[in-house]
C-alpha positions as CSV (number, residue, x, y, z in Angstrom):
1,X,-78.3,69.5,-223.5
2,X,-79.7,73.3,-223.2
3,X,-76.7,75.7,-222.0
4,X,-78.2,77.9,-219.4
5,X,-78.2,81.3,-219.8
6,X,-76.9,83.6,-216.8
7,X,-78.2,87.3,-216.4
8,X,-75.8,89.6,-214.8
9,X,-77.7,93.1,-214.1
10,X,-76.0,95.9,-215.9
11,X,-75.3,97.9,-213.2
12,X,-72.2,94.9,-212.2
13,X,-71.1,95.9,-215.7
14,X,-71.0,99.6,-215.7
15,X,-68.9,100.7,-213.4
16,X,-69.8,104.0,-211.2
17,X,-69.1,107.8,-212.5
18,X,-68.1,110.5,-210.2
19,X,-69.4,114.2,-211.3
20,X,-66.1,115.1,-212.3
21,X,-65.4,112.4,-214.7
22,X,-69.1,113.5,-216.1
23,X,-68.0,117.2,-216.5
24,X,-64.6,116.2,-218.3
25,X,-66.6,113.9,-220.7
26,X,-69.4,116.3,-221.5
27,X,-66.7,119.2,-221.5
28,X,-64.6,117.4,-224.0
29,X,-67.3,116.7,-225.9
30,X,-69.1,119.7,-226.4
31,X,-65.7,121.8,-227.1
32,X,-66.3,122.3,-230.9
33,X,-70.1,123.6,-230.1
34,X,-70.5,127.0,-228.9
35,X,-73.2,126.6,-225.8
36,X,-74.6,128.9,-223.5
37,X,-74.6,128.7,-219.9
38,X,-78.0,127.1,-220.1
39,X,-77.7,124.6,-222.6
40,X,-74.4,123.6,-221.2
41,X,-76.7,122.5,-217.8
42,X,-79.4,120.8,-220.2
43,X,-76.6,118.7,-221.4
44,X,-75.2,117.6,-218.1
45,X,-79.1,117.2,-216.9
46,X,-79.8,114.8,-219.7
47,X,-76.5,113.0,-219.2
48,X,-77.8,112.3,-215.3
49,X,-80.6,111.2,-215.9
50,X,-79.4,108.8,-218.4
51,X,-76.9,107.5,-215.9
52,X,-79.8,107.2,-213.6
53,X,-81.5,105.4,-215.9
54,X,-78.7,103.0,-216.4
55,X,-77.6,102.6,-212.5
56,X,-74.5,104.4,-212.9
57,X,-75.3,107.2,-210.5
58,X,-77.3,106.8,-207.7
59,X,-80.7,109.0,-207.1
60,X,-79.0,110.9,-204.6
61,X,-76.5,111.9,-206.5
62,X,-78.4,112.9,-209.5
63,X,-80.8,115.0,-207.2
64,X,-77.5,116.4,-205.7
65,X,-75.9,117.5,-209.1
66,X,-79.1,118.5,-210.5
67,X,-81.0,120.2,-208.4
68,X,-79.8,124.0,-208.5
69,X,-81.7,125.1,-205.5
Protein backbone atom coordinates (compact mmCIF):
# COMPACT_ATOMS: atom_id res chain seq x y z
CA UNK A 1 0.00 0.00 0.00
CA UNK A 2 1.41 3.57 -1.26
CA UNK A 3 1.81 6.05 1.89
CA UNK A 4 0.42 9.31 0.84
CA UNK A 5 2.43 12.11 0.86
CA UNK A 6 1.01 15.45 2.57
CA UNK A 7 2.29 19.01 1.45
CA UNK A 8 2.17 21.59 4.01
CA UNK A 9 3.04 25.12 2.38
CA UNK A 10 6.15 26.55 3.86
CA UNK A 11 4.76 29.60 5.01
CA UNK A 12 2.77 27.22 8.07
CA UNK A 13 6.42 26.30 8.82
CA UNK A 14 8.20 29.60 8.97
CA UNK A 15 6.89 31.48 11.36
CA UNK A 16 6.48 35.45 10.81
CA UNK A 17 9.47 38.08 11.43
CA UNK A 18 8.82 41.49 12.78
CA UNK A 19 11.42 44.28 11.45
CA UNK A 20 13.08 44.40 14.67
CA UNK A 21 13.89 40.79 14.99
CA UNK A 22 15.35 41.39 11.20
CA UNK A 23 17.55 44.40 12.32
CA UNK A 24 18.92 42.42 15.44
CA UNK A 25 19.73 39.44 13.17
CA UNK A 26 21.36 41.40 10.37
CA UNK A 27 23.00 43.64 13.08
CA UNK A 28 24.47 40.77 14.88
CA UNK A 29 25.56 39.51 11.89
CA UNK A 30 27.23 42.01 10.14
CA UNK A 31 29.20 43.28 13.54
CA UNK A 32 32.72 41.99 12.41
CA UNK A 33 32.31 43.76 8.82
CA UNK A 34 32.81 47.44 8.70
CA UNK A 35 29.67 48.67 6.32
CA UNK A 36 28.60 51.99 5.28
CA UNK A 37 25.39 53.46 5.72
CA UNK A 38 24.50 52.24 2.30
CA UNK A 39 25.48 48.84 2.22
CA UNK A 40 24.05 48.35 5.60
CA UNK A 41 20.39 49.17 3.70
CA UNK A 42 21.41 46.74 0.68
CA UNK A 43 21.81 44.13 3.27
CA UNK A 44 18.47 44.55 5.02
CA UNK A 45 16.90 45.08 1.24
CA UNK A 46 18.12 41.69 0.20
CA UNK A 47 17.12 40.17 3.44
CA UNK A 48 13.24 41.51 2.59
CA UNK A 49 13.00 40.39 -0.29
CA UNK A 50 14.16 37.04 0.58
CA UNK A 51 11.57 36.89 3.31
CA UNK A 52 9.17 37.95 0.71
CA UNK A 53 10.10 35.41 -1.34
CA UNK A 54 9.72 32.81 1.36
CA UNK A 55 6.25 34.21 2.92
CA UNK A 56 7.69 35.43 5.92
CA UNK A 57 6.85 39.07 5.52
CA UNK A 58 4.06 40.12 3.83
CA UNK A 59 4.29 42.67 0.62
CA UNK A 60 3.12 45.39 2.69
CA UNK A 61 5.50 45.10 4.97
CA UNK A 62 8.35 44.73 2.73
CA UNK A 63 7.14 47.87 0.72
CA UNK A 64 6.84 49.57 4.14
CA UNK A 65 10.45 48.79 5.40
CA UNK A 66 11.87 49.23 2.06
CA UNK A 67 10.66 51.90 0.47
CA UNK A 68 12.69 55.11 1.80
CA UNK A 69 10.43 57.60 0.29
Amino acid sequence: MPSASVSIPLTILLPKMTKTQILKVIKETAAPHKLNREQKFQVFANVCDNMLAEGRITQEQHIRWTNIF
